[in-house]
Each structure stands twice: as C-alpha cells, then as structure tokens.
C-alpha positions as CSV (number, residue, x, y, z in Angstrom):
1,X,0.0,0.0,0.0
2,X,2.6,2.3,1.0
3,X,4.1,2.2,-2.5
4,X,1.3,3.2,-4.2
5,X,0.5,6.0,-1.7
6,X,4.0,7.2,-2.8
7,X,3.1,7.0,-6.2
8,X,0.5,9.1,-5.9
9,X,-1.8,6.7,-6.5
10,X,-5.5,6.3,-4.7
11,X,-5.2,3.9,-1.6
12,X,-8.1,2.8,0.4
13,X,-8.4,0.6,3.3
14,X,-11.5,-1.6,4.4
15,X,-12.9,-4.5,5.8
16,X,-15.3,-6.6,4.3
17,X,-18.6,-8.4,5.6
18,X,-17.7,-10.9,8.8
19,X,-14.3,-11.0,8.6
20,X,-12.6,-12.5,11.8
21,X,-10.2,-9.8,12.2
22,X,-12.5,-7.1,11.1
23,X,-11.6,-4.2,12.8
24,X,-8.8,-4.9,14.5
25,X,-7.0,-6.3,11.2
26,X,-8.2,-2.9,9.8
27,X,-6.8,-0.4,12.5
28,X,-3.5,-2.9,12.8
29,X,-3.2,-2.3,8.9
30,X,-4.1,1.3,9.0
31,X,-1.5,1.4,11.9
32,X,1.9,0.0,9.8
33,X,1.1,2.3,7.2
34,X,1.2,5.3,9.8
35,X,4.4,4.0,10.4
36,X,5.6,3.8,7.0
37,X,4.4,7.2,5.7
38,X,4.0,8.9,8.6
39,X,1.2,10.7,7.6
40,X,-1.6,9.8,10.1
41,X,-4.2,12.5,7.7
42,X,-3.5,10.4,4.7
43,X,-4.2,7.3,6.6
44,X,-7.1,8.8,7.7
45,X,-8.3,9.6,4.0
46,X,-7.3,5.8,2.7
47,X,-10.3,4.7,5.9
48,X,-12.8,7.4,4.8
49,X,-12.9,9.8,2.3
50,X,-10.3,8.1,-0.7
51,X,-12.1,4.8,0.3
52,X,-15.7,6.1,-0.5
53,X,-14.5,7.8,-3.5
54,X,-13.4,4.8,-4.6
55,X,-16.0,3.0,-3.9
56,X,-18.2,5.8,-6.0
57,X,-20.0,6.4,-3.0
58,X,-18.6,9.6,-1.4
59,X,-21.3,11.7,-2.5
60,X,-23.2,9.7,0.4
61,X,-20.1,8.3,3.2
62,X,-16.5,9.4,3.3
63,X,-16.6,12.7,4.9
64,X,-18.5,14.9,7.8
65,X,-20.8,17.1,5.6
66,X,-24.4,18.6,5.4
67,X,-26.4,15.5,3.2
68,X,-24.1,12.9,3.9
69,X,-25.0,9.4,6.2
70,X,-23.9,11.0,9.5
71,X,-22.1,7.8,10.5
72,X,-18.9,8.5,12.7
73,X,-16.9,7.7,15.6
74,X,-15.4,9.6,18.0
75,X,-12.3,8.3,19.9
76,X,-10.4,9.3,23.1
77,X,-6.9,9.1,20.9
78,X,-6.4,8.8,17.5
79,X,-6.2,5.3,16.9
80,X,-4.1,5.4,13.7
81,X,-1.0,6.6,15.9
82,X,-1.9,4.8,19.2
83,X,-3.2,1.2,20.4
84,X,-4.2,3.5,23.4
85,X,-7.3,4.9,21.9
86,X,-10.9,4.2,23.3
87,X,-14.3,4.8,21.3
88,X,-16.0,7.6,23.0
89,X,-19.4,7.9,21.6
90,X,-20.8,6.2,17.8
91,X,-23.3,8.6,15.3
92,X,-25.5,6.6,13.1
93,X,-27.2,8.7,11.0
94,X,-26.6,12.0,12.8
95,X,-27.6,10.0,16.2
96,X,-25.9,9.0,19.3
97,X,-26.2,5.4,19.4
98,X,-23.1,4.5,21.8
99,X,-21.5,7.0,24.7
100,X,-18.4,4.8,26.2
101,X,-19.7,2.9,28.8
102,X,-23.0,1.7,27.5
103,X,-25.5,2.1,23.8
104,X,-28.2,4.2,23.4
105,X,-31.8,3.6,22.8
C-alpha cells in the first residue's frame, strides 16, 4: 500500500462483511502504514474519504458534511497513531447510538 501511496496513487483501506479480524485487522493495517508514511491525515483519507471515493460512493459516506450518512466515531486518541485509543461515543445517521460505557436507545 505504502508504494502506491508514494506513487500518488488512490489507496483505500477496508474490511469486508464478517471478517474475523474485522476491525482490529483494519486499524493494525491502518497502523503499519502510519508508520511507513507517517502521515496519520493520509491514513485517515485511505479509511474514509479516498475509500468512499473509490467505492463511488462519497457523495453519500466518506466525509463529515451537510447531506451525507452521519455515520462517525469519536475516539479518546487517535487510533491510527496509538493502540491506546478508546471509542467515545458512535453517530449513526446523525444520532448518538453508543457513549463509552453503554448504547443508546
């Protein structure tokens, strides 16, 4: 991945239906290529916005804007640079629908 990202190519990152190492295997992967470029807001784009685009979605996901699926999560750390990072509170569709501790009704 990292050599396309230096190429200036597209790169996205996802995971796909029930994968056993779903999101963990995601933020793990999305974790050695922080450490290979460095670049924790290109990361970011590869989960999100570059994904969607990709995708030909990202007039609907991809990015925090008016019209779009308000689907986001909001963490304690950033997780792309540290393991240490905790999931705060989950949007679904513009709704609260986890605060740490316990999900919403």
């Amino acid at each position: 991945l990292y050599a396309l990202h230096k190429k200036g190519l597209p790169v996205a990152m996802a995971t796909i239906g029930n994968n056993p190492n779903g999101k963990e295997g995601l933020i793990w992967t999305a974790a050695r290529m922080m450490r290979a470029c460095g670049d924790s807001e290109a990361v970011l784009s590869m989960l999100t916005s570059q994904a969607a685009k990709l995708l030909g979605c990202a007039d609907q996901i991809g990015s925090i804007e008016a019209g779009k699926d308000a689907d986001f999560v909001v963490w304690s750390a950033n997780p792309i640079e540290t393991y240490e990072g905790r999931v705060e509170k989950v949007f679904m569709l513009g709704k609260v629908v986890y605060v740490q501790g316990g999900y919403q009704q």
